[in-house]
N, C-alpha and C positions, 0 to 999 in steps of 0.2 A: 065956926068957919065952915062956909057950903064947900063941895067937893071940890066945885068950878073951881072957886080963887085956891080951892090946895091943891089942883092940878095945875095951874099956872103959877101959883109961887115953888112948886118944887120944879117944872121944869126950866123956869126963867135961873133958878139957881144950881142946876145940872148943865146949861147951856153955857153958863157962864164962870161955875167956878173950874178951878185949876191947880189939884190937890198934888202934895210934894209926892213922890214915888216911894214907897215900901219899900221895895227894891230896885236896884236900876244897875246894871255891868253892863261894858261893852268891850270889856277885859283889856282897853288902851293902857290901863295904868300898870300892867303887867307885867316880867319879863317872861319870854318864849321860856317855852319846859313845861312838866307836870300840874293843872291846873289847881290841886287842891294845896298844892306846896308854894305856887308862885301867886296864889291870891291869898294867899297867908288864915287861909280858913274859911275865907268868905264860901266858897264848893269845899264840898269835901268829898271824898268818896263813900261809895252807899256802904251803911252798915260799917265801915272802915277798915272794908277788906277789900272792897272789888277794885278792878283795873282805874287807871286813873287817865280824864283827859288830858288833852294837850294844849296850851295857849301855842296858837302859831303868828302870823305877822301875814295873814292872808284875810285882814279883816275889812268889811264895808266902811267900819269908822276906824281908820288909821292910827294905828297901825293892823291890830290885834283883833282874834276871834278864837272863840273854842273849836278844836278838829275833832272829830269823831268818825271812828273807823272800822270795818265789821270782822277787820283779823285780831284787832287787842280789845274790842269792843265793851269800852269804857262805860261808866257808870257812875256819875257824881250827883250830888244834890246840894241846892242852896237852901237858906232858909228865910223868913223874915217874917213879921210881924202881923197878926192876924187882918186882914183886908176889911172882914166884915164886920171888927171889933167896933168901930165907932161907924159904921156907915153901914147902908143895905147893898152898895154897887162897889166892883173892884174889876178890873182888867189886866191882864197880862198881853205883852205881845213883845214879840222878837224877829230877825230875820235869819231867812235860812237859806243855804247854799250846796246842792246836790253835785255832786262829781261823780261820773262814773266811765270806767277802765272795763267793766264786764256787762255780766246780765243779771241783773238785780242780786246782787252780791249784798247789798246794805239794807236793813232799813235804821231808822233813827227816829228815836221814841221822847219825847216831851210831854211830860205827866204832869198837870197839877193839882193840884188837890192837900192835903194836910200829911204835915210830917212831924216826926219828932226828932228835935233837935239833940237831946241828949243822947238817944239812941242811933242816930247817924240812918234813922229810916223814914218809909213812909204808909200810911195807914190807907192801904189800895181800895179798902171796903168802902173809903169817904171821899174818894177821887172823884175830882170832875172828869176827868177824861185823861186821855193821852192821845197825841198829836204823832201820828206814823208819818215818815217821811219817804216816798219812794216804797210802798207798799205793794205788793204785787206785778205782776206783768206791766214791765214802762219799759220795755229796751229804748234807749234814747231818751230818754224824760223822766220826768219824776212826778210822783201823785201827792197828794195830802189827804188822809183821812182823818179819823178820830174816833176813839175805842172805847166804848162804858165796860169799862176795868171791872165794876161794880153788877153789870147786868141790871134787873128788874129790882135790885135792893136800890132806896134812895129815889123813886119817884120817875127814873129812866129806865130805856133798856135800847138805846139803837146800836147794840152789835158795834161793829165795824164800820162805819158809814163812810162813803165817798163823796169827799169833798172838791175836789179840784184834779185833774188827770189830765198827760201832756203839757204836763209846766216845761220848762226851756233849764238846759243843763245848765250849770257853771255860771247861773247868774240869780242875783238875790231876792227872792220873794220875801213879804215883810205880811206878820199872820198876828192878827189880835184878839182874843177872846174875850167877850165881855159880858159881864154876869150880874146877874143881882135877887139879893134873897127877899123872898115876895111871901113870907109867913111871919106872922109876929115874934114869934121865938122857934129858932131853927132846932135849938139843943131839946127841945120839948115835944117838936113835931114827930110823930110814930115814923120809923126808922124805914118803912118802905112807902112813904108819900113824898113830894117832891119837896126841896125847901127853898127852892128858885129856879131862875130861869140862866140858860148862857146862849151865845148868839158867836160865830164865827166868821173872819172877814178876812179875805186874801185878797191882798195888793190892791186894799179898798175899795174889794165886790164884797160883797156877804154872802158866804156857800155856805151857812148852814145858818137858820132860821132859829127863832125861841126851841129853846128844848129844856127839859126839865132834869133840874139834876137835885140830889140828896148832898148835905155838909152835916152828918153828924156827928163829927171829933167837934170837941170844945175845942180842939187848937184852931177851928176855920181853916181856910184859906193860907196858909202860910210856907207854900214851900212847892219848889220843882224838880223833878226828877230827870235827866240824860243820859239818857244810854241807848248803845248801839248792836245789835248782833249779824254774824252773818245767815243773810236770809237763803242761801243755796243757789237757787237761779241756774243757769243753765253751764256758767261755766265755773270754776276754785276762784275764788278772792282773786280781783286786781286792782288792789290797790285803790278801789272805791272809796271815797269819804262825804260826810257834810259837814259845812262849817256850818254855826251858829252865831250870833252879834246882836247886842242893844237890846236884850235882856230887860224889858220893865214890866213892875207888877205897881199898879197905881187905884188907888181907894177914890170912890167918888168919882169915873170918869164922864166927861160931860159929852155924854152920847144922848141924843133923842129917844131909843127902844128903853137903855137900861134906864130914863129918867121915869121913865113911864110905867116900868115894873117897880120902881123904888114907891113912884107912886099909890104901889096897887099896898106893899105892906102897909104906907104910912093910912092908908082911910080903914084895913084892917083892923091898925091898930087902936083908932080912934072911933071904932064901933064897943 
């Protein structure tokens, strides 16, 4: 088969399929109270000591959303099923909600990357990133960035990057990552070259482009981290929070960039 028709039969089949979700909460089915206790396990708390969130009833999909806040500054993790076990593309994306009472009092940390489920942790050397909410100087707004936990190990190294600044308080922006492993076998790939690519998309602009990131826990892809601290800011905690909502991590998303990175493995592998 020439490249041609394996670049049009894998896009025509990323375009069009429509894979069940790995994960998916939007914590509706919940009652209000401690999140790792009223989703009956589904989040737990990190390591299974630290502070625990909150399901509140301030959510985008009614009722319910996760609250996070930089005085008790919570720290839970889900888990689920490796993304890029049977596929080369997976996506995560959620909606997020900044509230703020001071001067950057919060910020609110979305990691994902691979965890271990029995240990109630996660393996930060194999992270894709983490998603800063309200990072630095916003009096009145909130920013989005995104942090290589990892640095130059795993094929990246963009620091802290700034993705979006003067978003609009108290109203929901909805953020998707999308990724895909573009090496024939990631777990064999030397542990500081890249093993794919991810692409980041706010309120369905794209503010951050291909970037190259490292997966090398044999768990992949399977898990996200929330947690919250107080960042200082100009004035003590008030009362600052973000909610969170609609939670999905989905295998095979039919995006145009990642069909076309899936593409780049499958002629790899076929050399």
């Amino acid at each position: 088969m020439n490249k041609a028709l394996i670049l049009s039969c894998v896009l025509a089949f990323a375009l069009g399929s429509g894979s069940a979700a790995a994960f998916s909460d939007n914590f509706d089915s919940y009652a209000t109270g401690p999140l790792s206790v009223v989703s009956g396990g589904v989040w737990t708390t990190y390591l299974g000591t630290s502070t625990d969130a909150l399901v509140t009833d301030q959510g985008l999909s009614v009722p319910n959303a996760m609250y996070q806040d930089g005085i008790d500054a919570p720290d839970v993790v889900a888990y689920w099923a490796d993304l890029f076990a049977g596929s080369n593309t997976g996506a995560l994306s959620y909606d997020f909600l900044v509230h703020e009472e001071g001067e950057d009092d919060i910020e609110t940390y979305v990691l994902v990357g691979s965890g271990n489920a029995g240990a109630l942790d996660i393996n930060y050397s194999s992270a894709i990133g983490a998603f800063i909410l309200d990072y630095g100087d916003s009096l009145g707004s909130a920013t989005l960035h995104i942090w290589d936990i990892d640095g130059p190990v795993g094929g990246g190294d963009y620091g802290i990057a700034e993705m979006a600044t003067g978003l609009a308080l108290d109203v929901w922006h909805h953020v998707e990552l999308r990724a895909a492993i573009t090496v024939p076998d990631r777990t064999a790939n030397a542990a500081d070259d890249a093993d794919g690519q991810f692409e980041v998309w706010l309120n369905a602009v794209q503010v951050l482009g291909p970037t190259n990131f490292g997966l090398d826990d044999p768990l992949g892809w399977n898990a996200t981290e929330v947690y919250s601290l107080n960042a200082g800011g100009g004035n003590p905690e008030q009362n600052d929070y973000t909610l969170l909502d609609n939670f999905e991590a989905v295998p095979e998303p039919g995006f145009m960039l990642i069909a076309g990175l899936a593409v780049v493995a499958l002629l790899r592998r076929k050399k």
